[in-house]
C-alpha positions in Angstrom: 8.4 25.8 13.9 7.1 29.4 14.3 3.8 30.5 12.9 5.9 32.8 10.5 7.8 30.5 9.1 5.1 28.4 8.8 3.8 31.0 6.8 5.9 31.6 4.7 6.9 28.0 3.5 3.4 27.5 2.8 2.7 30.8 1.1 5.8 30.3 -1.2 4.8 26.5 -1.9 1.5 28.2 -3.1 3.5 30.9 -4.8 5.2 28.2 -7.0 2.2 26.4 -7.9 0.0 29.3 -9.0 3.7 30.0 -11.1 3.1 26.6 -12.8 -0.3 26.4 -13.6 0.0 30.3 -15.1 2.7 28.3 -17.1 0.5 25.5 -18.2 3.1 22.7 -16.1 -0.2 20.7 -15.8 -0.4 20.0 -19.6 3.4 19.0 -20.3 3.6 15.2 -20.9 6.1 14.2 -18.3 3.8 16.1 -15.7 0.5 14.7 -17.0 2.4 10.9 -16.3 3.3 11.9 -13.0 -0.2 13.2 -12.2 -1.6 9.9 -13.7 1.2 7.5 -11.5 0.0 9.3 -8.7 -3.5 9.5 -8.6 -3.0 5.7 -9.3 -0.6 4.7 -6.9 -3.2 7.1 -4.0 -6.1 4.7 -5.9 -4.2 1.3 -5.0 -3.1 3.0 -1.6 -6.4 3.6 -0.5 -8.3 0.8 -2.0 -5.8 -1.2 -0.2 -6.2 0.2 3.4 -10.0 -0.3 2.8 -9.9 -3.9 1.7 -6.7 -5.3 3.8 -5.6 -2.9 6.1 -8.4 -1.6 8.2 -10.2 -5.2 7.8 -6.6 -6.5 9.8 -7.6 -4.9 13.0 -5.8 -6.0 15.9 -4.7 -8.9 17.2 -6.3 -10.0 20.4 -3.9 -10.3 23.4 -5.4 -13.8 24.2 -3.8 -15.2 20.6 -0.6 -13.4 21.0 -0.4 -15.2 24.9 -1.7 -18.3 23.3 1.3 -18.5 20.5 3.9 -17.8 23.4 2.8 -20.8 25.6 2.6 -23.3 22.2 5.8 -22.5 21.8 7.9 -22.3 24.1 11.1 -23.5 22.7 11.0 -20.7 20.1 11.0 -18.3 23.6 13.8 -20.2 25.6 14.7 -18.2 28.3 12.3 -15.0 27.1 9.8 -13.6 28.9 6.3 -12.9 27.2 7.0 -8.8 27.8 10.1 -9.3 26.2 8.8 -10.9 22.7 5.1 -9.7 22.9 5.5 -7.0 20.4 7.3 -9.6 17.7 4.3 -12.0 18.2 2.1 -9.5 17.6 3.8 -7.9 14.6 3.9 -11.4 13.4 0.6 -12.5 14.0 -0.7 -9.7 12.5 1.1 -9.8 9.3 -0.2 -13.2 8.7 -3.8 -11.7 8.5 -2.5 -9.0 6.4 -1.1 -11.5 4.1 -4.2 -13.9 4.4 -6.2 -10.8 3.6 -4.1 -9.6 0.8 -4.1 -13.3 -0.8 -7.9 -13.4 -0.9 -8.2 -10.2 -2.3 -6.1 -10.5 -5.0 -7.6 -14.0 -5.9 -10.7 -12.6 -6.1 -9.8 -9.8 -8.3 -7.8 -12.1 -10.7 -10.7 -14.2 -11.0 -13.1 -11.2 -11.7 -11.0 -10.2 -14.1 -9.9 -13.3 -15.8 -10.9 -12.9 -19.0 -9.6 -9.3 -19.3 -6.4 -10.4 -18.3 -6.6 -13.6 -20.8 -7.5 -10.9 -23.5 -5.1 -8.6 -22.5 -1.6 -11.2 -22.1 -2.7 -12.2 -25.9 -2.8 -8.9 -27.3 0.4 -8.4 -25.1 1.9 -11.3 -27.0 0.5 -10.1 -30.4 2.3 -6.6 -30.1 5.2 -8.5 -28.8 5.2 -10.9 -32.0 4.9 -7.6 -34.2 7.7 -6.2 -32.8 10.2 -8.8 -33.1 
């Protein structure tokens, strides 16, 4: 893209925003919930990475090599080169989900009893309504 354009979409993305603000945007309702969902769904996002992602790594060569010669009769015919990237993909979403599991154990038994407290004023609110 040429510096000019370049430029210009981001002097005219800048243009609109300082439009918006002068118009008080940020203070409308339905704006205010989409500033809210986002800054929560960046909070999970990043929280996330931090606690699952990043602790995933890689997935040492020697345990991807290891799976292909235990089973071999889920490879028939296959060379290694040819399914290394599935093993690994594989392998490595099995720490992602081990990871994941643990985490969200552990947060739901930190959190127990606000959640206990919470599901019964859920139900109360529920029982009023009905």
């Amino acid at each position: 893209m040429p510096p000019r354009q370049i430029i210009d979409r981001t002097l005219s993305e800048d243009l609109v925003y300082d439009a918006a603000m002068k118009a008080h945007a940020d203070r409308l309702p339905k704006v205010k919930k989409y500033l809210q969902d986002a800054q929560n769904q960046l909070m999970y996002q990043k929280y996330y990475s931090d606690m699952v992602l990043e602790k995933a790594g890689t997935v040492d060569s020697q345990k991807v090599v290891d799976y292909y010669r235990q089973h071999p009769d889920e490879f028939k015919g296959k060379k290694l080169e040819e399914v290394y990237s599935s093993i690994y993909a594989r392998q490595r979403e099995d720490v992602i989900t081990a990871l994941r599991t643990a985490l969200f154990t552990e947060l739901k038994k930190k959190y127990e009893a606000e959640i206990r407290f919470n599901e019964k004023g859920l139900a109360s609110l529920l029982r009023e309504e009905s």
